[in-house]
C-alpha positions in Angstrom: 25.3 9.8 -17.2 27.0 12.8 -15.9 29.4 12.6 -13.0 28.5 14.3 -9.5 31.9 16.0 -8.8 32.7 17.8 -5.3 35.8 19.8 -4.1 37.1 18.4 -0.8 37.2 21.5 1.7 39.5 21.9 4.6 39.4 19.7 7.6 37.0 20.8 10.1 38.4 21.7 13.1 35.5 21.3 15.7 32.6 19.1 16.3 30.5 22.1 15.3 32.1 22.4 12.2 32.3 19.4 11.1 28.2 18.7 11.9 27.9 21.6 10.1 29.6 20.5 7.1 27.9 17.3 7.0 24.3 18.5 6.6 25.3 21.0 4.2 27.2 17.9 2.1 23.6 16.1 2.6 21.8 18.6 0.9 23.9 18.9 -1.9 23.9 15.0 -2.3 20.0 15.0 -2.5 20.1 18.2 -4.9 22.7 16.6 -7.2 20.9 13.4 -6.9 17.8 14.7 -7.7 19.2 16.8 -10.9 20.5 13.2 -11.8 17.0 11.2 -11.5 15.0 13.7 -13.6 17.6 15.4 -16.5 20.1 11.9 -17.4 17.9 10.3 -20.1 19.4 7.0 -18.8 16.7 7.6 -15.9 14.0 8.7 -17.8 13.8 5.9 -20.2 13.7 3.3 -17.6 16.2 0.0 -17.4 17.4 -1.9 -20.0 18.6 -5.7 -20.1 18.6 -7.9 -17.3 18.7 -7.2 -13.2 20.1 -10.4 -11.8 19.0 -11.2 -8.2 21.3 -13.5 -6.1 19.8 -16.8 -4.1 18.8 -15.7 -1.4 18.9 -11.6 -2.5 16.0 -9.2 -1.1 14.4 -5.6 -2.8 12.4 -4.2 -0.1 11.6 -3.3 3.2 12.6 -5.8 6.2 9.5 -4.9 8.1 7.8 -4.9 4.5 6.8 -5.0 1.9 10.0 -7.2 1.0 11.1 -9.6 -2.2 12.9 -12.4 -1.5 14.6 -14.4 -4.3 14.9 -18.5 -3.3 16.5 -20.1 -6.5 17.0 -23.3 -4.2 13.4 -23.8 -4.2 12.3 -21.5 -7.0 10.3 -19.3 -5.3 9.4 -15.7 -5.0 8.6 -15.0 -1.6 6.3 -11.4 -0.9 6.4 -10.7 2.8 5.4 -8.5 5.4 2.4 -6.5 3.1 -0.6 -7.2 1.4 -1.2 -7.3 -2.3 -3.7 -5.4 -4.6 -4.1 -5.6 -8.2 -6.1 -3.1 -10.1 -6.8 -0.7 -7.2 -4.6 1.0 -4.3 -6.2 -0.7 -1.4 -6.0 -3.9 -0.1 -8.4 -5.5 1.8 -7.5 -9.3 2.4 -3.7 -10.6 1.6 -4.3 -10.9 -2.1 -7.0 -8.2 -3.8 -7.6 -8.1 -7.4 -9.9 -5.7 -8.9 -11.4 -5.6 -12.3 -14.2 -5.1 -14.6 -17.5 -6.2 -13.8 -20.0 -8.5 -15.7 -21.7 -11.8 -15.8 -19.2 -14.6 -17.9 -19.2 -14.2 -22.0 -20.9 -17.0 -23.1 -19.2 -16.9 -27.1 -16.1 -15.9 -28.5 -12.7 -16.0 -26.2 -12.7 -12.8 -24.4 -13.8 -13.3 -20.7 -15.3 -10.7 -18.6 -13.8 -12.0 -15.1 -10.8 -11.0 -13.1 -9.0 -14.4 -12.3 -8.1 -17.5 -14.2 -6.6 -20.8 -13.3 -5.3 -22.8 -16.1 -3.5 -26.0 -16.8 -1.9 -26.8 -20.0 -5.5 -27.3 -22.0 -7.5 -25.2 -22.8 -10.1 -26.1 -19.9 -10.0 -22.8 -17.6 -11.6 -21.6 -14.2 -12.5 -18.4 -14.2 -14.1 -16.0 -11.8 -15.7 -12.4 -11.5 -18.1 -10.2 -9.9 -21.8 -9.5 -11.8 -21.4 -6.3 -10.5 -25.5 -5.8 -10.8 -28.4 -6.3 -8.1 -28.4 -9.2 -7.4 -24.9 -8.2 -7.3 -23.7 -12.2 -7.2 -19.9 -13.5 -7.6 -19.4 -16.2 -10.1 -17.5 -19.5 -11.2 -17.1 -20.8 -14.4 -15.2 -24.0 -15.6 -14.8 -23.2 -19.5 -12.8 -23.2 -23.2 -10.5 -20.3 -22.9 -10.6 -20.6 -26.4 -14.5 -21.2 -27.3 -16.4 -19.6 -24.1 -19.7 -21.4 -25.2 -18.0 -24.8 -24.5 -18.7 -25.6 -20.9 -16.6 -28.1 -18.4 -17.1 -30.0 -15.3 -16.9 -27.7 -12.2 -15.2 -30.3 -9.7 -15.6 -29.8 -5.6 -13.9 -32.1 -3.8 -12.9 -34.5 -6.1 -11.2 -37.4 -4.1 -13.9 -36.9 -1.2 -15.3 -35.1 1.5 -18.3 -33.4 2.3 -20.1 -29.8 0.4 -21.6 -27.5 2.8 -24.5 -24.8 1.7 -25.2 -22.5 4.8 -23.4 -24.5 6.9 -19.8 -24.8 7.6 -20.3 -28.5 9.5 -21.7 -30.8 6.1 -22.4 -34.0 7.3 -23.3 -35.8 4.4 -21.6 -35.5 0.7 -23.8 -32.0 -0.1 -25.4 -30.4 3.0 -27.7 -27.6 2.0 -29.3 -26.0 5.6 -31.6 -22.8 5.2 -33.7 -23.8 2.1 -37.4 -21.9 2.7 -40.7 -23.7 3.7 -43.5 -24.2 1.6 -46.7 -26.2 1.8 -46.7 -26.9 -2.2 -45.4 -25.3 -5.6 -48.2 -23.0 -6.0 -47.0 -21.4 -2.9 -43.2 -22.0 -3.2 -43.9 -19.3 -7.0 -46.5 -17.2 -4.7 -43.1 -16.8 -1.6 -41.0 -15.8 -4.8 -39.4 -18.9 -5.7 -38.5 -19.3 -9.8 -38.6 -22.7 -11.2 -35.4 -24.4 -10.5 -35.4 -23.3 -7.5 -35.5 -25.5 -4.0 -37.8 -25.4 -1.1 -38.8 -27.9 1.2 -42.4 -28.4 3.0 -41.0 -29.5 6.5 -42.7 -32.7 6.7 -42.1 -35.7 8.0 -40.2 -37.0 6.0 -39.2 -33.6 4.6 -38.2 -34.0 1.1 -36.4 -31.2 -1.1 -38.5 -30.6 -3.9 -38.1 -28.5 -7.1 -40.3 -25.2 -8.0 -41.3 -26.2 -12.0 
């Protein structure tokens, strides 16, 4: 790395002077830093080995975006920003971006843009169809055989599912499902088989389109 080498004038010998000589040393110092950044090859190549952070060391921005580096609790800390993967706007705290497409259903390349994973090979993954309907998807899978499908578990150890509604009162609330008199009508409103509709009887039960 060459050395940045700079003669020592005389002592100023007003307040004029020496302002004077100060921004003239400041744009020498950005000039010969500069020169540094983009001819030493040292730069250009990028670091090599290891950058040890202290406990408790920062690399940042107070007022953010800002690193902080807790070895007593093993933890990186990201403050003060948002954080977007895959695209240069964030709209929500975390924001990943990726490829769209409904979930591979063989081999062990997935289509998504997050996965959760323990230590098997059982996986959660998640994307964005990306096509009209243009629906969001979950899928509990084999990272390592996508046509082998697993349990999708909500609320394991209890508590209530809410469709439609953010106030379940039973163990799966479903509110909003359309009215129709019979399944002939349900198919004739648009409904597929599979699909749910209800006929708003008394009692009203929740029948299936087949």
């Amino acid at each position: 790395m060459p050395d940045i080498v700079r003669e020592i004038p005389p002592a100023p010998s007003t307040i004029e002077e020496l302002q004077k000589y100060v921004e003239e040393e400041l744009v020498k110092l950005r000039q010969d830093l500069y020169s540094l950044v983009n001819d030493d090859a040292s730069f250009n190549t990028g670091i090599t080995g290891n950058v040890v952070i202290p406990n408790g060391g920062t690399v940042g921005q107070v007022a953010g975006p800002l690193l902080t580096f807790d070895d007593t609790n093993d933890y990186l800390e990201i403050s003060g920003c948002r954080i977007v993967v895959g695209d240069t706007i964030a709209g929500l705290i975390f924001d990943i971006k990726g490829p769209s497409g409904y979930p591979a259903i063989t081999g062990s390349t997935q289509t998504g843009v997050l996965r959760v994973r323990g230590t098997s090979n059982s996986v959660l993954d998640m994307g964005s169809a990306g096509v009209a309907p243009f629906g969001n998807w979950i899928q509990s899978i084999d990272k390592a055989s996508l046509q082998t499908e697993y349990p999708l578990l909500l609320n394991p150890n209890g508590g209530n599912v809410g469709v439609g509604t953010k106030t379940p009162g039973s163990k799966l609330a479903a509110v909003g499902l359309p009215i129709y008199a019979n399944n002939a009508a349900a198919i004739t409103g648009g409904l597929a088989a599979g699909d749910f509709y209800r006929t708003n009887a008394n009692p009203d039960p929740v029948n299936v389109v087949h």
